[in-house]
C-alpha positions in Angstrom: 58.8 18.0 9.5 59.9 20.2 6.6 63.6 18.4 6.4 61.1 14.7 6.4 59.0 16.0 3.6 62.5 17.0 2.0 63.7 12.9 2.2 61.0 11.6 1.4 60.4 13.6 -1.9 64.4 12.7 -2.5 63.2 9.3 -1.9 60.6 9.3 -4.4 62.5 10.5 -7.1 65.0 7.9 -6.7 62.8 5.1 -7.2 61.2 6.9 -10.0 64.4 6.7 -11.8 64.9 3.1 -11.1 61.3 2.6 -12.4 62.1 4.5 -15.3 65.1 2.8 -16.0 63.7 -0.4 -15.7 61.1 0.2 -18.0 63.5 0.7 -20.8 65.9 -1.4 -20.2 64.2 -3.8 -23.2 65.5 -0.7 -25.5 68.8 -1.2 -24.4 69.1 -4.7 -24.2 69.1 -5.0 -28.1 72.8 -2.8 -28.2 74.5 -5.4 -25.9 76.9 -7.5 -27.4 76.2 -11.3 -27.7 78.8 -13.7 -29.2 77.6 -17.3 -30.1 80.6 -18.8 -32.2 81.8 -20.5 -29.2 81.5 -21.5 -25.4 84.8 -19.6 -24.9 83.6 -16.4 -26.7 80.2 -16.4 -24.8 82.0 -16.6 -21.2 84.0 -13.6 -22.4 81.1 -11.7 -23.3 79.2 -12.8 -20.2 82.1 -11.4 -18.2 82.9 -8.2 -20.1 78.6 -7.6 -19.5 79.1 -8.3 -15.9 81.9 -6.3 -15.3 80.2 -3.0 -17.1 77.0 -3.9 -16.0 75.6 -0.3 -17.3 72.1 -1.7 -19.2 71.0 2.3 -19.0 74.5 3.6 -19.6 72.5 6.3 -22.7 70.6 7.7 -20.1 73.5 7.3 -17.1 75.9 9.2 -19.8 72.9 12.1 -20.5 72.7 12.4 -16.1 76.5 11.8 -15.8 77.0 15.1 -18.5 74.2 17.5 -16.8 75.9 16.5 -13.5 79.7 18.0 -15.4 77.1 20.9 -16.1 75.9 21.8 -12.7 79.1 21.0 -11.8 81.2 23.5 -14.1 78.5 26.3 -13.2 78.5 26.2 -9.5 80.9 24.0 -7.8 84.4 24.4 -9.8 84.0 28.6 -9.4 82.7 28.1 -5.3 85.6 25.5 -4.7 88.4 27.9 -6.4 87.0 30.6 -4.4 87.1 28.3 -0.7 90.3 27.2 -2.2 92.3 30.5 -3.0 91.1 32.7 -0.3 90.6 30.1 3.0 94.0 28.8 4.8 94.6 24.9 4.0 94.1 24.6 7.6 90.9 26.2 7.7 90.3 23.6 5.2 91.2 20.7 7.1 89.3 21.5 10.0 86.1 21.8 8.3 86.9 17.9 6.4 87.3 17.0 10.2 84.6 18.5 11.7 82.4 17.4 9.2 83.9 13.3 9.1 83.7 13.4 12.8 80.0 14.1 12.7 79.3 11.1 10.2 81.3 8.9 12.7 77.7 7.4 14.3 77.2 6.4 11.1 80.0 4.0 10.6 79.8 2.9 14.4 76.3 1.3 13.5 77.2 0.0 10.1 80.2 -1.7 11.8 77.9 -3.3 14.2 75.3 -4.1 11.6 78.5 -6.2 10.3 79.4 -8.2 12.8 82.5 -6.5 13.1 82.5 -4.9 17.2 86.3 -4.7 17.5 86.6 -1.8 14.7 83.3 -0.4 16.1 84.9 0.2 19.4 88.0 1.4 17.9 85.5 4.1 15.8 83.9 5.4 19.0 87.5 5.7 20.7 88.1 7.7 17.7 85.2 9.8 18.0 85.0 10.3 22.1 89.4 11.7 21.4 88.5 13.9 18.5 85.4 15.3 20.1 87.1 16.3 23.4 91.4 16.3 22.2 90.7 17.1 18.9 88.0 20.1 19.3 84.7 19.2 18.5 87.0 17.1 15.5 88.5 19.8 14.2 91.6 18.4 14.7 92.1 14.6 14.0 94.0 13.7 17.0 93.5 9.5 16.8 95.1 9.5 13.8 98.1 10.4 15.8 97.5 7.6 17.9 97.1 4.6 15.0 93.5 5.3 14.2 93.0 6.5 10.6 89.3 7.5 10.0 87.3 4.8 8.0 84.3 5.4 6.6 81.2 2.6 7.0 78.0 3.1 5.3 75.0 0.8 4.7 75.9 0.0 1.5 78.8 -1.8 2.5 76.8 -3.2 5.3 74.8 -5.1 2.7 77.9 -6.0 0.7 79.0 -7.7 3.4 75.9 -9.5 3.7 76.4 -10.8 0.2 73.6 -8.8 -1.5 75.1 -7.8 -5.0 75.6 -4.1 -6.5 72.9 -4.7 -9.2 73.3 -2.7 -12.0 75.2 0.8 -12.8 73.4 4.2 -11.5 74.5 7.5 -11.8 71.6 10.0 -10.2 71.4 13.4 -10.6 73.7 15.6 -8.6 74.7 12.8 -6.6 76.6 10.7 -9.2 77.8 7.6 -10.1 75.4 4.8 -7.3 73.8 1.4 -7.6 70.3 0.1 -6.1 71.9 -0.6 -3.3 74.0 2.0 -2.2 71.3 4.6 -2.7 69.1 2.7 -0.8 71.6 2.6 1.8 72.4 6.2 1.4 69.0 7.9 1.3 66.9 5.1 3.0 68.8 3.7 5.7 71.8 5.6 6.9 70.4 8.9 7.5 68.2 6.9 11.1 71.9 6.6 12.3 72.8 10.5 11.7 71.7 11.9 15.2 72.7 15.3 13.9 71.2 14.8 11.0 67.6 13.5 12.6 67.9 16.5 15.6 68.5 19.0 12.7 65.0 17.6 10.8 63.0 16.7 14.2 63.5 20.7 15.0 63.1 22.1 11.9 66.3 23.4 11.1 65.7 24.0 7.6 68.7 26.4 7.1 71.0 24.6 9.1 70.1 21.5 7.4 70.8 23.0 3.9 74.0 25.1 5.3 75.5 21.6 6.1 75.2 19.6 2.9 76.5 22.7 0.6 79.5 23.4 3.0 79.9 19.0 3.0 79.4 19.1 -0.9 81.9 22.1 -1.1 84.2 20.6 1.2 84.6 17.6 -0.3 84.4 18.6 -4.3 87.3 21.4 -3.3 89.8 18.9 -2.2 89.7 16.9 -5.1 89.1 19.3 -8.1 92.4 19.8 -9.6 92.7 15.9 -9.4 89.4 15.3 -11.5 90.3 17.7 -13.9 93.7 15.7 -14.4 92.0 12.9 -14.5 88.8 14.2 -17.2 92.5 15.7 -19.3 94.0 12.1 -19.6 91.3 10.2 -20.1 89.8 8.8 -23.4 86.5 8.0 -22.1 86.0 10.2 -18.7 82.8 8.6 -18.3 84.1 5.0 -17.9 87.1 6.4 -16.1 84.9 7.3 -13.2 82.8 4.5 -13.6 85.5 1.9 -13.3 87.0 3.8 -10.2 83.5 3.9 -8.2 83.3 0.2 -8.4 86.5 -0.7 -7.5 86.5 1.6 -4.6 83.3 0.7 -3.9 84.5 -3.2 -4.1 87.5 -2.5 -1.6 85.5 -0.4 1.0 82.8 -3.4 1.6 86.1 -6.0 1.6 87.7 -3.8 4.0 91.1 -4.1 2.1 94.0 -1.1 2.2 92.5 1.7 1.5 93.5 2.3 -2.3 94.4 5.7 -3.5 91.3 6.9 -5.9 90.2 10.5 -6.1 86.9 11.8 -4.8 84.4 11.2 -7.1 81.9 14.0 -6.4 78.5 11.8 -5.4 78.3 14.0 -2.3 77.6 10.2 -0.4 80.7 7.8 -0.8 84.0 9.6 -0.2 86.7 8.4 -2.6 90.4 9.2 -2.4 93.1 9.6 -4.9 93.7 7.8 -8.9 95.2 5.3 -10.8 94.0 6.9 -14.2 95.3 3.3 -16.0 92.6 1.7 -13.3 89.3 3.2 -15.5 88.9 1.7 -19.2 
């Protein structure tokens, strides 16, 4: 019950902030920009609002920069430490390990979206990684035309035509939206078997080990990337915003997969960049 109490209070919070923010949002509705000259110039301004979409951005910037805080404290000195002293290897077996686990996840999701052929091809994936590949240490599907895609509820109600609603970026997970976090903490963890044997048992340790060795995982494979990307950039801010959306907008259109880096929301796994894609 202890990992329950644990989501639920996570829970809690979240909608707390989205109460919060939606209390002030008449404070920050008065620095949005409205042109009335002409039709033209209010359809540009009604699309320039829509595509930043960021009513609380003052307080989103304030979580965003205590998030670079915790960040610069604990994560940037752990990842150069699993970075310099574990085998790249090593590395890649833990990113395996840990993506095959999440792979129930994506099975349901797929289902949830009508979409049964690439289910089937996701638990093919899973049953030869599991058994071939070592528990998924090894990511032997790949080998066999089966690159590891990543479903997730959010993208489940993408696809069902619900919008992303406004810009969120919540503490230590990062940049979000009401309905991806609702997805994230609300819904997706019921398809995490692992996840649900770990809290139905009481496995508080185990529980913690595995989202600091997922966070550390993750954040260590993309560091040197972000910091190019926070040296280049004018406004690192709405760098990352811009990047979250659009991957965001190609994972729930199942498009290519587009080469973003990993922004570090511990949830949605990004990529690789196209620094010119953020302002």
């Amino acid at each position: 019950m202890g990992n329950l109490n644990v989501r639920i209070v996570s829970l809690s919070l979240l909608f707390l902030f989205v109460l919060i923010f939606s209390s002030i949002d008449k404070v920050w509705a008065n620095e949005r920009v409205v042109f009335h000259d002409t039709n033209n110039s209010t359809q540009i301004a009604d699309a320039l609002e829509e595509d930043i979409n960021d009513p609380f951005e003052v307080v989103n910037r304030f979580i965003f920069e205590f998030n670079e805080f915790i960040q610069a404290l604990l994560l940037r000195p752990v990842a150069a430490l699993y970075n310099e002293n574990l085998p790249l290897v090593f590395r890649s077996g833990v990113s395996n390990f840990l993506n095959n686990l999440s792979a129930p996840i994506t099975v349901a999701n797929q289902i949830l979206q009508g979409d049964p052929n690439s289910a089937m091809r996701s638990v093919g994936r899973f049953l030869v990684n599991s058994t071939v590949g070592i528990g998924g240490i090894m990511d032997v599907a790949i080998d066999y035309g089966a690159p590891n895609r990543s479903e997730d509820f959010g993208q489940t109600l993408g696809r069902w035509g619900l919008g992303e609603g406004f810009y969120l970026v919540l503490p230590i997970f990062g940049p979000s939206n009401p309905r991806d976090a609702v997805g994230k903490f609300l819904i997706d963890s019921y398809f995490d078997p692992v996840g649900n044997w770990i809290s139905n048992t009481d496995q508080t340790r185990l529980y913690w080990s595995r989202k600091a060795v997922d966070g550390v995982s993750e954040y260590s494979g993309v560091v040197d990337e972000l910091d190019q990307v926070r040296k280049t950039s004018v406004d690192y801010y709405a760098v990352i915003r811009s990047l979250y959306r659009q991957k965001r907008k190609s994972e729930i259109s199942n498009g290519d997969l587009i080469d973003f880096p990993v922004i570090p929301d511990f949830g949605h796994k990004l990529d690789s960049i196209d620094v010119s894609a953020g302002q």
